[in-house]
C-alpha positions as CSV (number, residue, x, y, z in Angstrom):
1,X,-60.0,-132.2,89.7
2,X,-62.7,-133.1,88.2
3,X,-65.2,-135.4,89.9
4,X,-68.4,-136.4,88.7
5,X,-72.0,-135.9,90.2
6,X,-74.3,-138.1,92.0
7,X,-76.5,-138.6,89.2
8,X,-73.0,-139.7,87.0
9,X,-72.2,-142.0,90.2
10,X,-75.7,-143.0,90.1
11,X,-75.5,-144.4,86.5
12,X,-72.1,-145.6,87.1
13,X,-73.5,-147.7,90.1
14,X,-76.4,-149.3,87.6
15,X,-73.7,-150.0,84.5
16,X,-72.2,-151.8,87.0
17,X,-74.8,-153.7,88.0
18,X,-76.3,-154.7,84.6
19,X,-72.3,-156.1,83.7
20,X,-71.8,-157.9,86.9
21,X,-75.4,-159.4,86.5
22,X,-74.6,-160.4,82.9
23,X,-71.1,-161.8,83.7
24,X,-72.9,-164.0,86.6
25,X,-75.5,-165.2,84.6
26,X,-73.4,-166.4,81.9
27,X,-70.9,-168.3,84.3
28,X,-74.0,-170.2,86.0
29,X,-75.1,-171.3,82.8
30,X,-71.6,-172.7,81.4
31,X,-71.2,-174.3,84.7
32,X,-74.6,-175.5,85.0
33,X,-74.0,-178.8,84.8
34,X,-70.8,-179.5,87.6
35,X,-72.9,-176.8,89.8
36,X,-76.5,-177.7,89.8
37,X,-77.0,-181.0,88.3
38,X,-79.3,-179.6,85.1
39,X,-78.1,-181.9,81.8
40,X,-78.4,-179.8,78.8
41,X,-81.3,-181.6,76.5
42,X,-83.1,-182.5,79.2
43,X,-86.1,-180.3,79.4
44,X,-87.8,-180.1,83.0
45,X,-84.1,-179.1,84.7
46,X,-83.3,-176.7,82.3
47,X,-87.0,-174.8,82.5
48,X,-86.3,-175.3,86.1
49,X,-82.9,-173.7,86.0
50,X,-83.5,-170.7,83.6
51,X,-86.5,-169.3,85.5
52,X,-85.2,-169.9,88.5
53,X,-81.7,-168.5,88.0
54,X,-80.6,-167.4,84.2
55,X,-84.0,-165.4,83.1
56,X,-83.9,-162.7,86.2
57,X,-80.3,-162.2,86.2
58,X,-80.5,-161.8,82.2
59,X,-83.9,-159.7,83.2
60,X,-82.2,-157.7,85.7
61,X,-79.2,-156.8,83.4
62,X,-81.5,-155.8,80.7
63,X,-83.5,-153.8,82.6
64,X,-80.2,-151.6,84.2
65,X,-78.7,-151.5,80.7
66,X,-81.7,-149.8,79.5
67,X,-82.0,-147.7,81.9
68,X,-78.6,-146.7,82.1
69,X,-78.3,-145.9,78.4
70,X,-81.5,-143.8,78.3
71,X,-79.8,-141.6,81.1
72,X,-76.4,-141.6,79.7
73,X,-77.5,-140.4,76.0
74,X,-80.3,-137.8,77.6
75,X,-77.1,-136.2,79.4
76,X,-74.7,-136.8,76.4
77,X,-74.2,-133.2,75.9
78,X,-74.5,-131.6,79.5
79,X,-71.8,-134.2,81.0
80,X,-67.9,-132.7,80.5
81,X,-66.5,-136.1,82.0
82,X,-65.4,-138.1,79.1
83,X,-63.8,-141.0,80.9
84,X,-67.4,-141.2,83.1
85,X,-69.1,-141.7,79.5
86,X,-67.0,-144.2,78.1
87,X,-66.7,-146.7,81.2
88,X,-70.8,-146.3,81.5
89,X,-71.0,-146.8,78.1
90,X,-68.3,-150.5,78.0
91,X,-70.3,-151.9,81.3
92,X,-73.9,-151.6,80.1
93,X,-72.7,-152.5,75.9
94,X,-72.3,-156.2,76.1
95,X,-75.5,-156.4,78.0
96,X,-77.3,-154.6,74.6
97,X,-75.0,-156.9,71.9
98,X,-76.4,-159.8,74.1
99,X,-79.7,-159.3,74.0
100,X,-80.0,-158.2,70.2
101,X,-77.5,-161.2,69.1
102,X,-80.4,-163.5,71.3
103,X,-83.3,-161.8,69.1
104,X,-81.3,-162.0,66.1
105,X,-81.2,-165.7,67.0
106,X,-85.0,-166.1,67.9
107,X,-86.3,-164.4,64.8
108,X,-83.8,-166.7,62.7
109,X,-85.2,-169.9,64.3
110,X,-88.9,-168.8,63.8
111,X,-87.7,-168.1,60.3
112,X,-86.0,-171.3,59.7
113,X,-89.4,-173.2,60.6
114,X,-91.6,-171.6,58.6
């Protein structure tokens, strides 16, 4: 059988992390209005409610993304497990298309205004 190490458990543990994180952050800000009270437009609730709840969770799964992908591709070669790659490499993914679509976004709005 073939079972994986601590260090593959390890990064397993952190994928998981930075999808859950991601997943959680996203459902309090769709429900951020029935849960919490914040009105979208108005602008002291919502700075209120991202750095208090949205921006560390977002952080946080940014930060075990990255750090799970830099340890899954240094290892690329020496790990045999192929099912351990792919599931590490699915949780930590959306939490990378996320961020980059959010730049894309950024750099299109400073863009647009100048």
């Amino acid at each position: 059988m073939n079972m994986i190490s601590k260090g593959e458990k390890a990064n397993l543990i952190i994928s998981v992390i930075s999808g859950v994180s991601l997943i959680i952050a996203l459902i309090l800000n769709y429900f951020r209005t029935e849960w919490f009270g914040v009105i979208k437009g108005y602008a002291p609730h919502n700075f209120g409610f991202n750095f208090t709840y949205f921006l560390p969770l977002i952080f946080l799964s940014l930060v075990t993304a990255f750090i799970s992908m830099v340890w899954l591709f240094s290892k690329w070669k020496i790990r045999q497990n192929k099912i351990y790659k792919w599931i590490t490499l699915v949780l930590f993914l959306p939490t990378i298309c996320c961020f980059f679509i959010m730049l894309v976004s950024i750099f299109q709005m400073l863009r647009i205004q100048y």
